[in-house]
C-alpha positions in Angstrom: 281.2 113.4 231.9 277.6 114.1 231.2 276.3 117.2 233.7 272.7 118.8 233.9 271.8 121.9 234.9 268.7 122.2 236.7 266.6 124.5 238.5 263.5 127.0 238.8 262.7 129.0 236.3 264.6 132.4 236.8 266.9 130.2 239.2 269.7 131.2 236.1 270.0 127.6 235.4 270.7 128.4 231.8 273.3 131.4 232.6 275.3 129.1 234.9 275.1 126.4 231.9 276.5 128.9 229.7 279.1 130.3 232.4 280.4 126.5 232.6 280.8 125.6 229.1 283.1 129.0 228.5 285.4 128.1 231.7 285.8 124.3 230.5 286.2 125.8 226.4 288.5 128.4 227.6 290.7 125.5 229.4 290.7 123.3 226.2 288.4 120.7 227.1 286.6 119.2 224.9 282.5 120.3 225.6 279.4 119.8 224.2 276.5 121.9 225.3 272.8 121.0 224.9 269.8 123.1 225.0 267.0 121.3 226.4 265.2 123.7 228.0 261.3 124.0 226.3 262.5 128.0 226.5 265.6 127.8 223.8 268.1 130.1 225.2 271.6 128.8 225.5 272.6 129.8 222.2 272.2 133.4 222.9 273.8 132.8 226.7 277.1 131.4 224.3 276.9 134.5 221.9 274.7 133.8 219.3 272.5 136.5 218.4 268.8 136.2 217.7 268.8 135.1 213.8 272.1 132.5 214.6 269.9 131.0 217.7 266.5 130.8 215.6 268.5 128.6 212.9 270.1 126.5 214.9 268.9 122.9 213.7 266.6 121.1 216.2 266.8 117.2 217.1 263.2 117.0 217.8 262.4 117.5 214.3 264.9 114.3 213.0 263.9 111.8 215.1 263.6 109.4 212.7 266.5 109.5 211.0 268.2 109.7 214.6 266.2 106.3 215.6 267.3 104.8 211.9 270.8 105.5 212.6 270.8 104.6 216.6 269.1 101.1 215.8 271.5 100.2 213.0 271.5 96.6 212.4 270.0 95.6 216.0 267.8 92.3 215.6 265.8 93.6 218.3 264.3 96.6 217.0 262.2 96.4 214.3 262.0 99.7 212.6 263.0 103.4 213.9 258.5 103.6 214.6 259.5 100.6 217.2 262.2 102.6 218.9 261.2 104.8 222.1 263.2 107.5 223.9 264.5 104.9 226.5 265.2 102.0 224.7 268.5 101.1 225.5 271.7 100.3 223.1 272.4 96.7 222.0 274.5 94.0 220.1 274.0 96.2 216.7 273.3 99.5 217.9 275.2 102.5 216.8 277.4 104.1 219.9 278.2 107.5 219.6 281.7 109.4 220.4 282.0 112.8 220.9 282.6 114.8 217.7 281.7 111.5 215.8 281.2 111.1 212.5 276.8 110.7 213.0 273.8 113.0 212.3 273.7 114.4 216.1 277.5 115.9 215.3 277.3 116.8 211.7 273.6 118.1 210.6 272.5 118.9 214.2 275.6 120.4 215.4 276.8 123.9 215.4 280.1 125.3 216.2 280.3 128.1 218.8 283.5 130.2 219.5 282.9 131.4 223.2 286.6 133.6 223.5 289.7 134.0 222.5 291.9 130.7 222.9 288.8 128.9 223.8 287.9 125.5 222.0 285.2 125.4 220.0 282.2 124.3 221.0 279.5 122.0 219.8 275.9 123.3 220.4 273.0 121.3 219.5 269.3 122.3 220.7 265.9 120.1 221.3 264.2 122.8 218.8 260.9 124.9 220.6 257.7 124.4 220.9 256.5 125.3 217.0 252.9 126.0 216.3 251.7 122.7 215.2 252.5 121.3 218.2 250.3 123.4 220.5 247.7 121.6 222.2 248.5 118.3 220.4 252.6 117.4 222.0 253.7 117.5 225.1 257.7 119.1 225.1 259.0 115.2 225.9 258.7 114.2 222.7 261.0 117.2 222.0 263.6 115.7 224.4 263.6 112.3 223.6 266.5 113.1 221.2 268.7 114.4 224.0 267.4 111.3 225.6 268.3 108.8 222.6 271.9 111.1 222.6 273.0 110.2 226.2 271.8 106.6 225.8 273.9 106.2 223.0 276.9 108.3 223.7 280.4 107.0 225.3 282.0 109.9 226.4 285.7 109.3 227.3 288.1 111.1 229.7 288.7 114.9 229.1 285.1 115.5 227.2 281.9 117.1 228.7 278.2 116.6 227.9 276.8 120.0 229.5 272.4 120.1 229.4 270.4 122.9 230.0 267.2 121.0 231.2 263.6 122.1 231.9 262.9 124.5 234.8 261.6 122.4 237.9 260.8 119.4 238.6 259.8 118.4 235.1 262.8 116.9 234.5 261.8 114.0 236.4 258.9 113.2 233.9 261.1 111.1 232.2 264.0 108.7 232.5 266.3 111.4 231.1 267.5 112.7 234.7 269.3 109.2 235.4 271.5 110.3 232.0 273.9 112.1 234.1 276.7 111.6 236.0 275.9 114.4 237.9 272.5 116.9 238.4 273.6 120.6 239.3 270.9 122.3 241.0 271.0 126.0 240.8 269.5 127.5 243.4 268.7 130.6 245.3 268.8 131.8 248.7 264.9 132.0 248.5 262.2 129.2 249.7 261.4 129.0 246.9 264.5 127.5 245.5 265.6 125.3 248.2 262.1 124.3 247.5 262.9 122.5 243.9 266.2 121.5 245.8 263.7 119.6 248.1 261.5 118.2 245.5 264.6 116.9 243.3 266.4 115.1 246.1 262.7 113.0 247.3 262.4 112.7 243.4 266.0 111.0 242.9 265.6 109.3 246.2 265.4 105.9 244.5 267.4 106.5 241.8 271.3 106.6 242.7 271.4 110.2 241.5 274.3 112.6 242.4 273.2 115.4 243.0 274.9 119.0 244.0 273.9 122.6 244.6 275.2 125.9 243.1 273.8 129.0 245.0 273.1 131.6 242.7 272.7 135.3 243.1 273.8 135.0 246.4 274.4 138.7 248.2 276.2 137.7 251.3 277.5 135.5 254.6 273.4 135.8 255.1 272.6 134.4 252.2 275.1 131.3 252.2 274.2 130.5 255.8 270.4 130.2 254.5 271.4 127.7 251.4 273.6 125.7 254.3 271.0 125.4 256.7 268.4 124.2 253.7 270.8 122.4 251.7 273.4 120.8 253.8 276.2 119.2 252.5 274.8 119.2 248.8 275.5 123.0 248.8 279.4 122.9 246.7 279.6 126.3 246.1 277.7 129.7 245.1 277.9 132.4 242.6 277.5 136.2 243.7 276.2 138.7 241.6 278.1 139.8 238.5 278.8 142.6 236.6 280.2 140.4 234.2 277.1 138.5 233.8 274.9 141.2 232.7 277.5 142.3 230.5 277.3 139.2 228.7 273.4 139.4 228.6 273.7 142.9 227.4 276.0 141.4 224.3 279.1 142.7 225.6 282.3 140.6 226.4 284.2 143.3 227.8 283.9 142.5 231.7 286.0 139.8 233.5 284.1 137.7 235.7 284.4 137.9 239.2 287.7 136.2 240.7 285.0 134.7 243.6 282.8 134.0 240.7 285.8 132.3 238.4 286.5 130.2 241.7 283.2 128.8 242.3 283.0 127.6 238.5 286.8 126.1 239.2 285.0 124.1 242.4 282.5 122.8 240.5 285.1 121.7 237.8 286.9 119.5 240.4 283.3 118.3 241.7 282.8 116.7 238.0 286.2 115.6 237.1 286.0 113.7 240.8 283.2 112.1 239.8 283.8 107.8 238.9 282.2 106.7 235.7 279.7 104.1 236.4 278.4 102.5 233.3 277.1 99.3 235.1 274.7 101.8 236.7 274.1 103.6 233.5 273.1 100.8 231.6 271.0 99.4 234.4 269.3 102.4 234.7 268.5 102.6 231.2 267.0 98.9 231.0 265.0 100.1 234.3 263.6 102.9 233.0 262.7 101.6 229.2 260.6 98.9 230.9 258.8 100.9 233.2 257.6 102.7 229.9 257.0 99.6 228.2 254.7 98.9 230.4 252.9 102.0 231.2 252.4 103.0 227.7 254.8 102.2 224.9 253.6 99.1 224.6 250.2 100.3 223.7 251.4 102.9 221.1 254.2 100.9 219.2 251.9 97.7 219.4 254.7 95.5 220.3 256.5 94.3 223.6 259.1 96.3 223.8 260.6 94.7 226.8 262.1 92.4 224.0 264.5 95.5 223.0 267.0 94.7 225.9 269.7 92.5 224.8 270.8 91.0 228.1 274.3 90.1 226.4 274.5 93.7 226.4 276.8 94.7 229.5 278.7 98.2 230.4 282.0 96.1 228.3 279.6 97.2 225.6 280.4 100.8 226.4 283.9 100.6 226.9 284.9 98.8 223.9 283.4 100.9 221.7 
């Protein structure tokens, strides 16, 4: 399953990402974590320390090769310089498995150990913001490696694709929010972020995105009843504060989370496993999205029609055989 985290800035978007990947490494599963935040700080939310988090290899900086590999011997794409962010996989293409034997899970890949007993697991990060990209890049052509990633990747039963995304509603400047099967909000009792919950759900309106809210930081009965009366239905569970949480932050391991706190991770665990895998809807929403930036402006910087990319013989069978 592929999962998002998502949120305000401060909403602790990238803690709860961070919270999740130990509880499904410390039951075995089989997890992948991706930092995709322009603010590069899941690493050190997993353990890494400052000099371990800075090396970290970033897929921003290998597109190229990336594209190269993605395209493989695809007719319909020319060269990796002809190959966007959304365009979709086709007769040719390279799919990618989890753990595979590709760039993204050997040179961009590191291994994290989160606990004792815990599976290891794979971290890979966009890369920051570096100097020569100030006032000349906008951070989207950082993620349009994650992008590329979830296009390509078929994720079977028992593995999990957890991203820490942008804060906000920036997320939705691309096609990369429809990569998911599901979009956790994080949110907290505040207007301020049932505000972003707001803003994501007229965003995704159109979009056949699931979508479900984590309360975070959440103090009391009050506190709940305000996310239920701004949030509805959407609201699956909440997170209190944790002693065990700052301990963690401070570079300690030595607190036990919260048995509330442990629960609310377990409820969101069930929310993702219940999820069905749609890759009809995946694909179509790739195609979708790849033509609507054909035609608003990757056409005009390739020089090419890149509607021509999608291979209609390419179906969701195309997924689940490989």
């Amino acid at each position: 399953m592929k999962i998002a985290f998502v949120g305000k800035g401060g909403s602790g978007k990238t803690t709860l990402s961070a919270l999740f990947v130990r509880h499904l490494a410390l039951r075995g599963r089989e997890v992948v974590a991706v930092d995709a935040d322009i603010n590069q700080h899941l690493g050190a939310a997993l353990g890494l320390d400052e000099h371990q988090t800075a090396a970290l290899p970033a897929m921003g900086a290998h597109l190229t090769e990336l594209k190269d590999y993605l395209r493989g011997d695809n007719p319909r794409i020319t060269s990796a310089a002809a190959m966007v962010k959304t365009t979709p996989p086709g007769t040719g293409s390279r799919l990618l498995r989890v753990g595979g034997d590709d760039p993204f899970h050997t040179k961009l890949a590191t291994e994290v150990r989160v606990g004792d007993g815990a599976a290891g697991v794979t971290l890979m990060a966009t890369g920051p913001f570096t100097e020569d990209d100030l006032g000349v890049a906008c951070y989207h052509s950082k993620t349009g490696a994650v992008e590329l990633y979830l296009n390509h990747l078929v994720d079977g039963p028992g593995e999990y694709v957890v991203v820490d995304m942008t804060a906000g509603a920036d997320t939705f400047a691309s096609g990369l929010f429809t990569r998911f099967d599901l979009l956790v909000l994080v949110a907290e009792p505040t207007w301020k972020g049932v505000g972003v919950y707001r803003q994501y759900v007229d965003y995704a309106a159109d979009y056949d995105v699931a979508i479900t809210v984590v309360g975070n930081k959440v103090h009391g009965p009050d506190d709940v009843a305000y996310l239920r009366e701004h949030v509805g239905a959407d609201l699956l569970t909440w997170m209190g504060h944790s002693a065990a949480v700052r301990a963690l932050e401070q570079g300690r391991g030595d607190v036990a989370l919260e048995t509330s706190n442990e629960a609310a991770l377990g409820h969101l665990l069930e929310a993702v496993d219940a999820r069905p895998k749609d890759w009809a809807g995946f694909h179509r929403q790739a195609v979708e999205f790849h033509i609507k930036n054909a035609r608003s402006w990757a056409n005009r910087a390739v020089g090419q029609d890149l509607e021509k990319q999608i291979d209609p013989g390419f179906t969701a069978e195309g997924y689940r055989h490989e």
